[in-house]
N, C-alpha and C positions, 0 to 999 in steps of 0.2 A: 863275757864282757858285761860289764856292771853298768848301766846308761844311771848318770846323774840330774838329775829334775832343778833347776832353778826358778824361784816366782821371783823375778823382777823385772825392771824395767816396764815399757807399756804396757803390755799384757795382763801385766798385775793392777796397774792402774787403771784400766780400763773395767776390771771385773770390779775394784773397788769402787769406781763410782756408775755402775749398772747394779750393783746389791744396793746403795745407798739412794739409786732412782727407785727400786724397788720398793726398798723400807719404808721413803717418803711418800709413793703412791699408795701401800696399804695404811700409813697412819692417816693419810687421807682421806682413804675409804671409808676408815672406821671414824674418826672425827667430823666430819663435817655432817651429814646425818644427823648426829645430836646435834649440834648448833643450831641446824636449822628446824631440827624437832623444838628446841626453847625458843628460838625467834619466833614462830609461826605461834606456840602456843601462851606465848606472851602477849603479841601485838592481836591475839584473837582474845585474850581474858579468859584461858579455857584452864582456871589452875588444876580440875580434877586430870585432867590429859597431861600435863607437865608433871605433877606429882608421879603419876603412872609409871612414865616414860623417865623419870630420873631413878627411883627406885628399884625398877625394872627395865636395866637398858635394854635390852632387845625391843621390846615395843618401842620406847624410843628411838632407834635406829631403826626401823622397821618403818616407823611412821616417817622420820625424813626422808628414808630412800621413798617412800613412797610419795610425799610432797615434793621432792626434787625430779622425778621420772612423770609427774603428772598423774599419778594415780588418784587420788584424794586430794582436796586442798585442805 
């Protein structure tokens, strides 16, 4: 007996927009970080820390998660 597999209706829908919650919470993750890595080093006049952090994302995003979590201001 051959079983046949359909993706539709809810089921499909629902996994499409839980991949699309998902996609939106890691581009979240990773955007907002820098943002707030150049907010903070704008409204502080720290251009050597902004250069750093734009040319070398990871310290950029390293430094916002860390100003967003309270580690550093």
């Amino acid at each position: 007996m051959k079983v046949k597999y359909e993706f539709s209706g809810i089921g499909a829908a629902g996994a499409m927009l839980a991949m699309a919650i998902v996609w939106l919470a890691v581009a979240a993750a990773i955007i907002a970080p820098m943002i707030v890595h150049i907010v903070v080093c704008v409204k502080a006049n720290w251009a050597a820390m902004l250069i750093v952090g734009l040319v070398f994302p990871p310290v950029g995003w390293v430094h916002g998660v860390g100003i967003i979590f309270g580690l550093w201001g």
